[in-house]
N, C-alpha and C positions, 0 to 999 in steps of 0.2 A: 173425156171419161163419160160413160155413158149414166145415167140416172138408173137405181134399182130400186122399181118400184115397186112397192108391198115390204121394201127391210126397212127398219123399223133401227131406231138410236142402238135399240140393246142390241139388234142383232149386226151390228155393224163394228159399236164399240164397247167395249166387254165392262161389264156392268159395275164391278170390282176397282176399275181404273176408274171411271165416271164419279163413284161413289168419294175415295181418297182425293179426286180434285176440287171435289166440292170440299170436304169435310175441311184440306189444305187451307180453300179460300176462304171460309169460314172462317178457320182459326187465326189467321192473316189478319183478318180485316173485321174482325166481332158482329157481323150481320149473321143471319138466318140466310139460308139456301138450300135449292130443290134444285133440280133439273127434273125438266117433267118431257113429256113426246110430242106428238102432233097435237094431238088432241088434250092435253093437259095436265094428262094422268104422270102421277109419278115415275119417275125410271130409278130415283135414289132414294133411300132416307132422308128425310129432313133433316138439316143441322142446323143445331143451334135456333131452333124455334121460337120464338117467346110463347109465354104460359097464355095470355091471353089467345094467341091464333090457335095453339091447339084447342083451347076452349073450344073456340067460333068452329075450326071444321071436328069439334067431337059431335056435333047436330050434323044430320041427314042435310037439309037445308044449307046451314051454314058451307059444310064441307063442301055440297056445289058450288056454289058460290065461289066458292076460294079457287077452285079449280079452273069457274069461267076464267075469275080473273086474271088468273097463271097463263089459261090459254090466250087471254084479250093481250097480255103483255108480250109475249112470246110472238105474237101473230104482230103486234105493232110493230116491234122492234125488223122482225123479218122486213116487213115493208117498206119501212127508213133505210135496212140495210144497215144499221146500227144502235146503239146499244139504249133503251127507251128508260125515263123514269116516269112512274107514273102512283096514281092512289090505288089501292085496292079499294075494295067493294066496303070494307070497314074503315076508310078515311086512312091507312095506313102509307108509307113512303116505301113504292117498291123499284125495284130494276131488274127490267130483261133484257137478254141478250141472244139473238135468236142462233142456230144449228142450222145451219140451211148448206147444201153443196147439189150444186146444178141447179140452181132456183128449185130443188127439193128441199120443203121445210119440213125437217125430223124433229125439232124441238124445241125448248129453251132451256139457257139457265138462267135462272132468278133468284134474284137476293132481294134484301132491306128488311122489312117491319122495322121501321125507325121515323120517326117527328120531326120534322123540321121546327128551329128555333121560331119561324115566325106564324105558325100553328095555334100558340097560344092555349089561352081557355078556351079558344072552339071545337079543340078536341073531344071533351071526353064530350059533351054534345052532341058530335057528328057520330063517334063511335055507338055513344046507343042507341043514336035515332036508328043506325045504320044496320045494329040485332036486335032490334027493339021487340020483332016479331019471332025470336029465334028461343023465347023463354028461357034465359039467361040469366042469372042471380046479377044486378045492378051494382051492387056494391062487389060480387066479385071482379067484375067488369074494370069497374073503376080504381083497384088494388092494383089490376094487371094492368093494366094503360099505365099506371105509374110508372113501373119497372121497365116497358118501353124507351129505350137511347133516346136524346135528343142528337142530332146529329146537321152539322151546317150543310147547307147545300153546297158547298166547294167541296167538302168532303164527300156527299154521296155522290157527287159527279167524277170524281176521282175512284171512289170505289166503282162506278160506271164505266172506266176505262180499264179498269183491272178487269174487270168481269169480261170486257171483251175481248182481251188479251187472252181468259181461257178458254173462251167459245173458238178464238180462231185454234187456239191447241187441240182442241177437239176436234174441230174440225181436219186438222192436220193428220190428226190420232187415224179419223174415218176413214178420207181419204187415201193414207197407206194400205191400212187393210183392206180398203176394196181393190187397190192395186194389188195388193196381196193375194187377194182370192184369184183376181182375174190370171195373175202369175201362175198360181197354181196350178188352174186349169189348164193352160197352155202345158205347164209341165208333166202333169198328167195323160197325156197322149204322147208323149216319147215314149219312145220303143227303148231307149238306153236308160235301167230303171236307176242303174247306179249314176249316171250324170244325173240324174232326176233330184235324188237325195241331195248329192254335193252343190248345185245349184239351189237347191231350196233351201241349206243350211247357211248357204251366203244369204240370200234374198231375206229371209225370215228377219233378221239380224235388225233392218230396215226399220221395220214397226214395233223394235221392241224399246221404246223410250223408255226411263223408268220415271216415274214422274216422284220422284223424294226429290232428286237433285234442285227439279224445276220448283218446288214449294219450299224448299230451304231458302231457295233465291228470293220468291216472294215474299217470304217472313222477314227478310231482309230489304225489300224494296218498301214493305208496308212498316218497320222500325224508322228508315229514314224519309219516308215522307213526313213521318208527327219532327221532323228534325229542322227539318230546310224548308225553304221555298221549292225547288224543283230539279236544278242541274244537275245535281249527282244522283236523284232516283230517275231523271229520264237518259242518265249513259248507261244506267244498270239495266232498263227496259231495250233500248235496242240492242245490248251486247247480247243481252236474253235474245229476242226477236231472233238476232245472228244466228245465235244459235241454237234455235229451234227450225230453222229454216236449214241449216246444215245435217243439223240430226235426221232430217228428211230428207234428204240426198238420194240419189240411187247409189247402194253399199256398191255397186262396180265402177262406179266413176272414178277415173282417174282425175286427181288432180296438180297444180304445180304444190312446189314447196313454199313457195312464196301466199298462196291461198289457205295451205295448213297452219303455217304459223299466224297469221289473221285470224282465225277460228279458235287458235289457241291464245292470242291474246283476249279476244272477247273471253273469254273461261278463266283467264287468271283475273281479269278485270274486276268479274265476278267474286271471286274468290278471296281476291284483294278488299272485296267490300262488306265480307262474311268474316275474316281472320284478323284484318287489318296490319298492323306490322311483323303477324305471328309468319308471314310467310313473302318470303322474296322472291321475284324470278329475273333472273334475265336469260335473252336468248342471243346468240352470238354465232350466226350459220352466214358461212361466206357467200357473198352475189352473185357464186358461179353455182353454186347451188339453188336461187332459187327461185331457177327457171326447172328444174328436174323434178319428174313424174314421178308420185303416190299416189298409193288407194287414199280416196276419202276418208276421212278419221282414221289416219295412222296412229298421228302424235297426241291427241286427245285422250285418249282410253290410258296411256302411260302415263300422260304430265298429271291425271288425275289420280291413279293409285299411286302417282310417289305421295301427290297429296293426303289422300286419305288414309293411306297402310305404312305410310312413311314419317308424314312432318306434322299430320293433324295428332297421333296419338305423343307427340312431344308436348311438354307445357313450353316451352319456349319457340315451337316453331322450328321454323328451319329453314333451306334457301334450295330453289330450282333451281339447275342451269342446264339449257339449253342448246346445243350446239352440235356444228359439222366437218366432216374435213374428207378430203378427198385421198383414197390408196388405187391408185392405176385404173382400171378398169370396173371399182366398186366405189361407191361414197358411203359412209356413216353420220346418221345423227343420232347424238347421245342424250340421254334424259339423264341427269343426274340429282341427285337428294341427298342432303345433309341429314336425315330420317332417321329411325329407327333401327335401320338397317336390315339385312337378309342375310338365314343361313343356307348355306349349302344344301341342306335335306331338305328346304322350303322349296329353294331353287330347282329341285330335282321334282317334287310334290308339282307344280308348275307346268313341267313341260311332260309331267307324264299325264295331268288332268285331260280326258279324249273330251269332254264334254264342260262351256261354259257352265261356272256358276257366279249369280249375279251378285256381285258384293255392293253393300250399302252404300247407298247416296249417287251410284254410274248413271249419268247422264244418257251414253246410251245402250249399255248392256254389253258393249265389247272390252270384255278381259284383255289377259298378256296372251295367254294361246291363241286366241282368236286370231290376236295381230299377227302375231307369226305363220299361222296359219295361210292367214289370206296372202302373206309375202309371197309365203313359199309357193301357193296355187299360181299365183302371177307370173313371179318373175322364176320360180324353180328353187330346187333343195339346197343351191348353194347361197340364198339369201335367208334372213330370215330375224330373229331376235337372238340376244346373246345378253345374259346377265351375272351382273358381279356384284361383290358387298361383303361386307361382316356385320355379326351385330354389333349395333349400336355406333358404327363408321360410317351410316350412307348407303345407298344402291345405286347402279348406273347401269341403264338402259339401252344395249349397242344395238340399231339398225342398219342391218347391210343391205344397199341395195345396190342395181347394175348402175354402174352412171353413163349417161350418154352425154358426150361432148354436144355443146351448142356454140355457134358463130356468134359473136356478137349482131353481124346482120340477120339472122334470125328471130337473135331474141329481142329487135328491135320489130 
């Protein structure tokens, strides 16, 4: 991928996204956080600041300062190739984590203003030697240094590892849309303007993560870290990892069956550690099926709206199941949900909807049409989705696809 240079964080990834990741990790993990550009300058609002740093950068002076030190941190971290802690410029505990794709450094994110336990009384000391020249009311100073977190070093190392967990998201984020653009271009010189559209309405699909799903997960990985020592918030982190790494997929890739339901147990994993008994699944797809070819995120965008439109608005939950069988010349796999159920005029609202709309909490923006859609582009009009239910009975999800026989010596 080539480097573009003179684009800039914002113009690469949309300011709006940037800003909700921060605010998310914020809220997660009770630190202060910026994302700032090359040079140091803000790209978001600050979250969650404390009273004392707005103080320091409400001064001409101070506010540089603060900014070097955004950039000092940012530009460290870049260099390490990972995620730095260090003091501000007012004795403060910070962490960055650098933006960088092609050894192009666009930015960082940075969190803390927080004290380590072993700081002591030489804080408020270092703090005002440190604005002493910034004409600063003293006793305001040392009001707002109170209200400063004490916070242990295992923990802001820990919050060090989350913060680079969403630097690589962003980066993820960048990276698509600059494949994005460059896609477009290419598409943009066909002479077939109607393939032009229909391929860009697949491709588009690619970059549109929604990031609520990803910070629900995190409010949930930063709940069970204050719980445990470690093992069950690092299965939560790499199912996450999984799948973020799948979300970014190319949307044309075919994959087996056996690699979709992988994808979809990382998501219930997940989900299992957000709901906890409110919600069961199991999947049950025969061995002769799961060597047979889907698009990329079939069964994901479905196992999730029975979740959310289905078993989450129940107070007692409710149970997935998941499974396959084979009719001649077609196979099916079904999504089914003990849920809320669906009507008839819902179901019909559904397949007459020409245009996604993104419902709460979708990981990655592909609805029920979508998937039907992309069926039907593949494999032709006689596959595609098929849906049943009544209220308050359940819904089940029928995918028809072509099946093609395999040799056991093949699929060895």
């Amino acid at each position: 991928m080539p480097v573009y240079q003179g684009l800039t964080l914002a113009d690469i990834v949309n300011v709006k996204v940037l800003q909700e990741i921060q605010d998310k990790f914020s809220d997660a993990t009770g630190l202060a956080a910026v994302i700032v550009d090359s040079a140091g300058q803000p790209v978001t609002t600050p979250s969650n600041f404390t009273r004392l740093c707005n103080l320091i950068r409400s001064t001409p002076q101070g506010l540089s300062r603060c900014m070097g030190s955004d950039d000092s941190g940012g530009r460290m971290a870049a260099s390490q190739l990972c995620p730095s802690v260090y003091r501000c410029h007012a004795g403060l505990i910070d962490l960055g984590a650098p933006i960088s794709i092609n050894q192009q450094h666009l930015g960082g994110f940075l969190a803390g203003q927080v004290i380590l336990p072993e700081d002591g009384g030489d804080m408020a000391n270092e703090v005002l030697n440190g604005v002493a020249d910034l004409s600063l009311d003293q006793e305001s100073v040392l009001d707002m240094l109170a209200e400063i977190r004490v916070i242990p070093e295992e923990r802001v190392k820990a919050a060090a590892d989350l913060l680079y967990i969403m630097t690589n998201y962003i980066v993820e984020i960048a990276m698509a849309n600059i494949a994005q653009k460059q896609l477009m271009d290419e598409l943009k010189a066909k002479a077939d303007l109607e393939k032009v559209l229909r391929e860009t309405e697949l491709k588009a699909l690619q970059s549109q993560v929604n990031p609520h799903f990803l910070f629900n997960t995190l409010n949930t990985i930063a709940r069970l870290a204050l719980l445990e020592e470690a093992p069950r918030t690092q299965e939560v982190v790499y199912a996450l990892s999984d799948l973020l790494r799948n979300n970014l997929r190319n949307i044309d890739e075919m994959i087996t069956v056996d690699e979709e339901v992988q994808y979809i147990k990382n998501y219930l994993l997940i989900q299992k550690m957000r709901f906890g008994d409110r919600i069961q699944a199991t999947i049950m797809i025969p061995e002769a099926l799961l060597e047979q070819k889907i698009p990329v995120m079939t069964l994901q965008p479905l196992v999730e709206n029975a979740i959310i439109h289905g078993l989450e608005p129940k107070r007692d939950g409710g149970n997935i199941h998941i499974s396959g069988d084979i009719h001649g010349n077609q196979y099916q796999l079904s999504i089914t949900d003990t849920g809320v159920g669906v009507t008839k005029s819902q179901i019909e609202r559904i397949f007459r909807n020409e245009k996604r709309i993104a419902g709460k909490g979708q990981t990655t923006g592909l609805g029920i049409i979508n998937v039907h859609k992309r069926i039907q582009h593949y494999f032709g009009l006689h596959c595609g989705l098929a849906i049943s239910g009544e209220q308050d009975q359940g819904t089940t999800v029928k995918i028809s696809l072509p099946y093609e026989f395999i040799t056991q010596e093949i699929r060895l």
